[in-house]
C-alpha angles and dihedrals in degrees: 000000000000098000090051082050096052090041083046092044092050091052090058131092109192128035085344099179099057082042091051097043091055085054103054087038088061092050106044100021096165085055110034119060107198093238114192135187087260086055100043095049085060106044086041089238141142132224089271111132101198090046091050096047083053099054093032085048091047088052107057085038082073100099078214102051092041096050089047095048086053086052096060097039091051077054105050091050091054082056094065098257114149102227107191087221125352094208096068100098095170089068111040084038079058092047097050092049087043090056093043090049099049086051092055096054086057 
C-alpha cells in the first residue's frame, strides 16, 4: 500500500499526497485511511503510510472503539444516512477523526 501511494502520489501534479491518499483509499478501502492534514495533526502523525496502518489498525483493534464505531454508525444509519457499505470501519473510523478534527480547528 505504500508503494501504490507513492506511485499514486508521483503521477500527481497538486497537493498530491492528500490526492493520492483518496485514491488509494478508494481502491483499497479496508487498507488505506485518507489521512489528511486535519487527521494527522490529531492523531500526531506524519504522511507515512507504514507508520499510519499501524496506529489506525491499532485502533480498531481496540473491542471499545470498535464497538462504539459500530454504534454510530448503526446510528447514523437510523438517521437516514446512506453509508456505501457499513462494514468499512476504516473509513467511517477516518471520517469521524476527521469531523472531530475540523471542529476542533473552529
Amino acid at each position: 500500500m505504500a508503494a501504490l501511494q507513492e506511485t499514486t502520489k508521483s503521477l500527481l501534479g497538486r497537493n498530491p499526497w492528500v490526492t493520492a491518499s483518496k485514491l488509494c483509499a478508494r481502491k483499497r478501502p479496508h487498507l488505506f485511511p485518507v489521512r489528511d492534514r486535519l487527521v494527522l495533526k490529531l492523531l500526531e502523525l506524519t504522511p507515512d503510510y507504514a507508520r499510519n496502518w499501524a496506529v489506525f489498525a491499532g485502533i480498531l483493534r481496540d473491542s471499545n472503539i470498535a464497538a462504539r464505531l459500530d454504534e454510530v454508525i448503526a446510528e447514523a444509519i437510523d438517521r437516514g444516512a446512506h453509508l456505501d457499505d457499513p462494514g468499512l470501519r476504516l473509513r467511517h473510523l477516518d471520517v469521524i477523526l476527521w469531523m472531530h478534527a475540523a471542529k476542533a480547528v473552529r
